[in-house]
N, C-alpha and C positions, 0 to 999 in steps of 0.2 A: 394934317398937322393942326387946324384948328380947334378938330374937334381933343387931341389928345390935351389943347391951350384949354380948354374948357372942361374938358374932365381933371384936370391938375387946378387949377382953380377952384372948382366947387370940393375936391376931397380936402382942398387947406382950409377951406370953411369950416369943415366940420368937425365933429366934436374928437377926442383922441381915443375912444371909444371904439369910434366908427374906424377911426386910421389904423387900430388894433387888427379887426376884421379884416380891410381893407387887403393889409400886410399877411394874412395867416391866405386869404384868396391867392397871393401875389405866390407866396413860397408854396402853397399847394401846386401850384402850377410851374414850380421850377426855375423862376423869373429870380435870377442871379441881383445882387443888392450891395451896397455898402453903408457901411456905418460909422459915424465918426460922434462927436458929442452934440451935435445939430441933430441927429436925428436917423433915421433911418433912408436910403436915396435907393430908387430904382431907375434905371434908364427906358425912359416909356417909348422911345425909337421902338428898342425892340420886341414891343405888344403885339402879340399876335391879336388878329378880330375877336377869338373865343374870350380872352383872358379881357380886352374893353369890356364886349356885350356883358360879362359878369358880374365887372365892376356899376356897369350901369344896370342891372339888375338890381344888386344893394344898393343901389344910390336912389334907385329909385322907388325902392321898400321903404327904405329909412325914410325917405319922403314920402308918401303916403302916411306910414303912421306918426309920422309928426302932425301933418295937416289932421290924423282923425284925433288927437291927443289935444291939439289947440282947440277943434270944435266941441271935443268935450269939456274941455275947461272951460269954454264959451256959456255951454248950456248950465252948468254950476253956476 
């Protein structure tokens, strides 16, 4: 449970960009949703392990090339 409290956290961080992605990973995989004018809602209860580790896949790309993005802006 904690760990889905911290992967909900860090995806509201992020850019709507990433939430696009995010969302197109979620409906590839069949993860039923609602909509209303807030936004798009998934119930992450029922995440299976495959559909997390994917999410933290991307989460974990997107991070990477931010961190190599910021040290090249560093080196400019």
């Amino acid at each position: 449970m904690k760990d889905l409290i911290n992967l909900r956290n860090h995806i509201e961080k992020m850019n709507i960009i990433h939430h696009i992605k995010i969302f197109e990973i979620l409906s590839k995989k069949g993860i039923e949703f609602s909509e209303n004018r807030n936004g798009i809602f998934f119930n992450m209860n029922k995440f299976d392990s495959s559909v997390i580790e994917e999410i933290n896949v991307y989460i974990n790309y997107v991070n990477e090339q931010e961190d190599k993005l910021n040290e090249t802006e560093k080196l400019k």
